[in-house]
C-alpha positions in Angstrom: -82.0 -94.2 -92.4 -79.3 -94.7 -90.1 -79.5 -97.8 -88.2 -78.3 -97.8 -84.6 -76.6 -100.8 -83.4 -76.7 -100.8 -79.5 -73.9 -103.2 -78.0 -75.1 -104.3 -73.9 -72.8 -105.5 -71.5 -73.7 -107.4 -68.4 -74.9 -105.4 -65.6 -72.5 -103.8 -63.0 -71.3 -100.8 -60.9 -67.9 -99.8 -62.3 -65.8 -101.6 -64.8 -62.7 -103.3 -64.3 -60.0 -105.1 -66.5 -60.7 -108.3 -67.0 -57.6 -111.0 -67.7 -57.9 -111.2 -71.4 -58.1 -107.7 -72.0 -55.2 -106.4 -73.8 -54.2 -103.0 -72.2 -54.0 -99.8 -74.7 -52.4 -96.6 -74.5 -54.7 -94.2 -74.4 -54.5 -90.1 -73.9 -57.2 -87.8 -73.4 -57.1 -84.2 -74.5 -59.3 -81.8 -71.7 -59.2 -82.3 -68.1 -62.4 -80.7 -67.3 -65.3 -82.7 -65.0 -66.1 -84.9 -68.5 -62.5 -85.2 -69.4 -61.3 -86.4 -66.3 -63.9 -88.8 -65.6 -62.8 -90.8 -68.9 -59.3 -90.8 -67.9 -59.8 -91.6 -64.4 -62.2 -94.9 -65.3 -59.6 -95.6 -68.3 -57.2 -95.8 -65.3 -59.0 -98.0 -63.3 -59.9 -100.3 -66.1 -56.1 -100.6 -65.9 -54.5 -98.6 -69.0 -51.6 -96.5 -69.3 -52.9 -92.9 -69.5 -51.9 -90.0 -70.5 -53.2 -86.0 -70.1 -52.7 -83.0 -71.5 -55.1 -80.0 -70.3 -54.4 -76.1 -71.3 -54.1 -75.1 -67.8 -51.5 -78.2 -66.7 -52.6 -77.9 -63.1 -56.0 -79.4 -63.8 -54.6 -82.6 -64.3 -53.2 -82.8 -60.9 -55.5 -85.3 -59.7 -55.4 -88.0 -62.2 -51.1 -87.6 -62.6 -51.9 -88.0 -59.0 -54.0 -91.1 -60.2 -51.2 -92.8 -62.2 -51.6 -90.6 -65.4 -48.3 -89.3 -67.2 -49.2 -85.3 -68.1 -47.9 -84.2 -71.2 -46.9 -80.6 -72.3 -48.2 -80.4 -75.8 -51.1 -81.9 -77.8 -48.4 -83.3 -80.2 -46.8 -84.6 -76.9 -50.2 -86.4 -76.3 -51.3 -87.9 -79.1 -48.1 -89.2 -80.1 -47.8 -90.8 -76.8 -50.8 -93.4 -77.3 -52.6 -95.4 -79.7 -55.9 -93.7 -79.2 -56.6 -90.4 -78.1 -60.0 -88.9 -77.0 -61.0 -85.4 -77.5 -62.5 -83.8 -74.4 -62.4 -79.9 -75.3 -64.7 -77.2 -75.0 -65.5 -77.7 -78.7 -65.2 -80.0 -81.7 -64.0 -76.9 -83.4 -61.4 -75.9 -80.5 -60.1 -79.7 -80.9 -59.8 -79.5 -84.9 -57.7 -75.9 -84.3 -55.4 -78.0 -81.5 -54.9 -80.8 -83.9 -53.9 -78.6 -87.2 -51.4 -76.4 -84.5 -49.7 -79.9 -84.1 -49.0 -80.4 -87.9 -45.8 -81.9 -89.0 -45.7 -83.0 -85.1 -47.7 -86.3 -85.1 -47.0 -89.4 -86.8 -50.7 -90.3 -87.1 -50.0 -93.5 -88.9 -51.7 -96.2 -86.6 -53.2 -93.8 -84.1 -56.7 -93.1 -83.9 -58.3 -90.0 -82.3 -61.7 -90.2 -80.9 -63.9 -86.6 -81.0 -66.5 -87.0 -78.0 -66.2 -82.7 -77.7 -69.6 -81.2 -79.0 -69.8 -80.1 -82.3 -71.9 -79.6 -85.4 -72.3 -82.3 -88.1 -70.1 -80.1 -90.7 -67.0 -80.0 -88.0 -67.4 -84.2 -87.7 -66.8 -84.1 -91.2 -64.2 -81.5 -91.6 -62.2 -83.5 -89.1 -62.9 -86.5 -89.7 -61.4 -85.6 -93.3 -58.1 -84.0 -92.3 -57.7 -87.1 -90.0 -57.9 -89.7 -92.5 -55.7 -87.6 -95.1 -53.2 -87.5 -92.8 -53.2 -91.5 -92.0 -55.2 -91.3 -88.8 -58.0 -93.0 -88.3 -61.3 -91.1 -86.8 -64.1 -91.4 -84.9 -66.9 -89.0 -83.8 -69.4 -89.2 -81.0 -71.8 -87.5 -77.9 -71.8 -88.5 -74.6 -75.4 -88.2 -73.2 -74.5 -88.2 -69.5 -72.8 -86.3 -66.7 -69.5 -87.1 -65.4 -70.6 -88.9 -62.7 -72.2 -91.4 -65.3 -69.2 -92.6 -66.8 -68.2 -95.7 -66.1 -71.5 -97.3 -65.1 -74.3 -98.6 -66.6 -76.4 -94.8 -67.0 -73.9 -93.8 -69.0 -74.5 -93.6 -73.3 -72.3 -92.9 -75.9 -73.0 -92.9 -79.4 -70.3 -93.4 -82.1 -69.4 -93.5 -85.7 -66.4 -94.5 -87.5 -65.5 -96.8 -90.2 -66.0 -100.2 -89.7 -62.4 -101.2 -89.1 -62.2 -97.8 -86.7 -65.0 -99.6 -84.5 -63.5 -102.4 -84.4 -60.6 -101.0 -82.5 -62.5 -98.7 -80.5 -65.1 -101.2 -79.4 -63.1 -102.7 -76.3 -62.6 -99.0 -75.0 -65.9 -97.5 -75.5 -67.2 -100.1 -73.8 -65.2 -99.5 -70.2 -66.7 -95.9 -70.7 -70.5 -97.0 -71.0 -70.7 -100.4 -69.8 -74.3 -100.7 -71.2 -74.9 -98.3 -73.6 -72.1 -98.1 -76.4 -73.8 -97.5 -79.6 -72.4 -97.7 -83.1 -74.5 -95.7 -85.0 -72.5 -96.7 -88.4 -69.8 -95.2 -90.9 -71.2 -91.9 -91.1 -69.3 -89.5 -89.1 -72.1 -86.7 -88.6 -74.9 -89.0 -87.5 -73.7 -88.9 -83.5 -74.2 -85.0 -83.8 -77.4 -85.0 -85.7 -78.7 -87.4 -83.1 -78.0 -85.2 -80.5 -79.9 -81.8 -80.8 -82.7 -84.7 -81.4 -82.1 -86.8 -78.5 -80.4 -84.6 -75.7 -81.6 -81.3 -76.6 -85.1 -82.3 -77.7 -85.9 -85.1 -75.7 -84.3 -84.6 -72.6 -83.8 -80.8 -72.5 -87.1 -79.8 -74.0 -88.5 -82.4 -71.8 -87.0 -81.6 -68.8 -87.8 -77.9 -69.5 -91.5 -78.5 -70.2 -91.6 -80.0 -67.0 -90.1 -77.3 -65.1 -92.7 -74.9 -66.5 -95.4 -76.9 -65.4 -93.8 -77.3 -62.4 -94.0 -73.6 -61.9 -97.8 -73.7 -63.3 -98.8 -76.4 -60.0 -96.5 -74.6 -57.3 -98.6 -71.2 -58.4 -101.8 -72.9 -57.8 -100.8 -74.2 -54.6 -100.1 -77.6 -55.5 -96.8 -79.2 -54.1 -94.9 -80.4 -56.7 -94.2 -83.6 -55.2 -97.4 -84.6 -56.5 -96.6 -84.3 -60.0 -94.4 -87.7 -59.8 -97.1 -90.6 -60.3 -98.1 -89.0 -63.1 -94.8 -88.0 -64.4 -93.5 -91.6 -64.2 -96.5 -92.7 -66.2 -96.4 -89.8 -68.9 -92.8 -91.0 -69.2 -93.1 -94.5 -69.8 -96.1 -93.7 -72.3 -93.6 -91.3 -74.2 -91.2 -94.3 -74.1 -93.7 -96.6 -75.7 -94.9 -93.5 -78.1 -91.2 -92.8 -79.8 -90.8 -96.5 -80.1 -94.2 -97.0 -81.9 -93.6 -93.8 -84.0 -90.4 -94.9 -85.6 -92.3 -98.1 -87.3 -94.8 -95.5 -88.2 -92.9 -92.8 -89.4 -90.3 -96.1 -91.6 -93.9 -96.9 -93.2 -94.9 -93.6 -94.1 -98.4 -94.3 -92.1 -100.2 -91.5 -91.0 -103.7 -92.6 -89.6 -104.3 -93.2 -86.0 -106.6 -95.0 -83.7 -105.3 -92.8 -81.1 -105.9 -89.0 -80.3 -105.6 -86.9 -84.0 -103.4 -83.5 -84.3 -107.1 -81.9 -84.3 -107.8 -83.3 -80.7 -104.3 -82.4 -79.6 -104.5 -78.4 -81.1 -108.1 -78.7 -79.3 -106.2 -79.7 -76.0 -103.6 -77.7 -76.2 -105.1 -74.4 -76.8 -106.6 -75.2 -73.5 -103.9 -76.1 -71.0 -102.0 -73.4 -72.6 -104.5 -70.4 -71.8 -105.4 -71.9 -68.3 -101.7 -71.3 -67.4 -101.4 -68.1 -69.0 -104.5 -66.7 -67.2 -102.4 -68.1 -63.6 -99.6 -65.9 -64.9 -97.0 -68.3 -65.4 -95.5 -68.6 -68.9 -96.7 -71.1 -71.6 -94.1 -71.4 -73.7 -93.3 -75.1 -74.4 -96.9 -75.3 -75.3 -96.6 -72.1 -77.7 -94.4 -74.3 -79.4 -96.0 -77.2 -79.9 -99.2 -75.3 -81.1 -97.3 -73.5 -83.7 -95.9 -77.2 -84.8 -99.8 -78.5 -84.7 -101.0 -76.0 -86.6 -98.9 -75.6 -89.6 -99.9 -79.7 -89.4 -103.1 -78.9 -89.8 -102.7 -76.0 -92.3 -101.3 -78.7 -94.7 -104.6 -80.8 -94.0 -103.1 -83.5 -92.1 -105.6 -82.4 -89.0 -107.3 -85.6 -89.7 -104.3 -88.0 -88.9 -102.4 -89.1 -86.1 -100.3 -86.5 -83.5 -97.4 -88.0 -85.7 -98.1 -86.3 -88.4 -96.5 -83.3 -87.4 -93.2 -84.9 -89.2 -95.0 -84.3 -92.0 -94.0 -80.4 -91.4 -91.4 -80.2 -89.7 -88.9 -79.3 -92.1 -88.8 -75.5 -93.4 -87.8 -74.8 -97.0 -85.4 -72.5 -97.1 -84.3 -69.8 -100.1 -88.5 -69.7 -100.9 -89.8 -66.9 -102.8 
């Protein structure tokens, strides 16, 4: 079990430097919306930044901004003390990396992956880093540009314990209330986030969009799906929260509504919205998830049972 260790900061806007900070050098790799909206709030928090984005021009605003551009990823990286990985890819920020071989002195410098990758590319770079003398450190940002620098911003991290330590100060300009450090193992930020931004939020978001549809069709403003939204989200807050104890235990009973009520309940809001017309297919989902629950016999125990199942064997006969 990986144990998240969230690190708060008190509550403002946008961060600033403060007089005892001690300043870094600090490049970012990517210039996209993402890219430049670390640079530009590592530039207001009063570093010395520099830039280097395949197409040069995109970088306009923050040189503009006080950043030095650089012509090379070697260029970059060997210009600053840390440099963050903004990319289209993890993978695409492994290939510029291994180009700039024999370029870098990476002894002292520490490179920071926040580019979205799988948890095999975290540990394939995270490798050829720490061969090389570098130190590494892998992560996911779960918010939009916009977010960055303020308190609705959260990143998640891992790196070795002395890696944190260094990285701490910075990550904590970039999500002022929300910098976890999720521990040494340099996968866990991109196993969390299929789970957390594309399950939780996506799926979510995507269920709700469907339904959305479903009320429209009926003639029902969505507007008036908010009240009960805002309470259907703060019960899913309470639900994850109480599952993890549950799931840490291994305890399967429930008080609460079993995965036999739920397949009961579901088969129904899912055929009323199929006979509207409107597709169902969130709820096909969760129905196939319920019912290989209840194949296994666990019909009988809470909705959280469904863990239980999840996982698919693969290479069966």
């Amino acid at each position: 079990m990986i144990a998240a260790r969230p690190c708060f900061a008190e509550p403002r806007i946008r961060t600033r430097p403060k007089d005892d900070t001690t300043m870094s050098t600090i490049s970012v790799l990517g210039t996209g919306l993402m890219g430049s909206a670390v640079a530009s709030t590592l530039i207001d928090a009063g570093h010395t930044v520099t830039v280097w984005n395949r197409s040069a021009d995109k970088s306009a605003p923050l040189v503009a901004k006080g950043a030095r551009r650089a012509d090379s990823v070697a260029e970059a990286i060997n210009a600053s003390d840390i440099t963050f990985s903004h990319v289209l890819s993890s993978a695409m920020g492994f290939d510029l990396v291994r180009a700039a071989e024999g370029e870098v002195d990476w002894n002292g410098k520490l490179f920071v992956n926040l580019s979205t990758g799988t948890p095999d590319s975290a540990l394939a770079f995270g490798d050829y880093l720490t061969s090389h003398g570098g130190g590494y450190a892998d992560g996911v940002i779960s918010a939009y540009p916009d977010d960055i620098g303020t308190n609705t911003a959260i990143v998640q991290y891992a790196a070795a314990d002395e890696v944190w330590a260094t990285l701490e100060p910075i990550a904590k300009i970039i999500s002022p209330a929300a910098y976890v450090y999720v521990g040494s193992q340099l996968d866990a930020p991109n196993v969390i986030d299929p789970a957390v931004t594309g399950a939780v939020y996506s799926v979510g978001y995507g269920a709700f969009l469907e339904s959305a549809a479903y009320v429209a069709s009926r003639g029902i403003a969505p507007k008036h799906l908010i009240a009960g939204a805002d309470k259907m989200i703060d019960l899913l807050r309470h639900s994850i929260h109480a599952s993890i104890g549950l799931l840490e235990k291994g305890s399967w009973e429930s008080d609460q509504s079993t995965v036999d009520a739920y397949h009961a309940a579901v088969i129904q809001w899912r055929d009323t919205m199929l006979e509207s017309g409107n597709r169902a297919a969130y709820f096909g989902a969760l129905l196939e998830n319920l019912e290989a629950a209840r194949e296994a016999g666990y019909g009988q125990l809470g909705f959280h049972a469904q863990f239980k199942t999840a996982v698919v064997a693969h290479g069966a006969d």
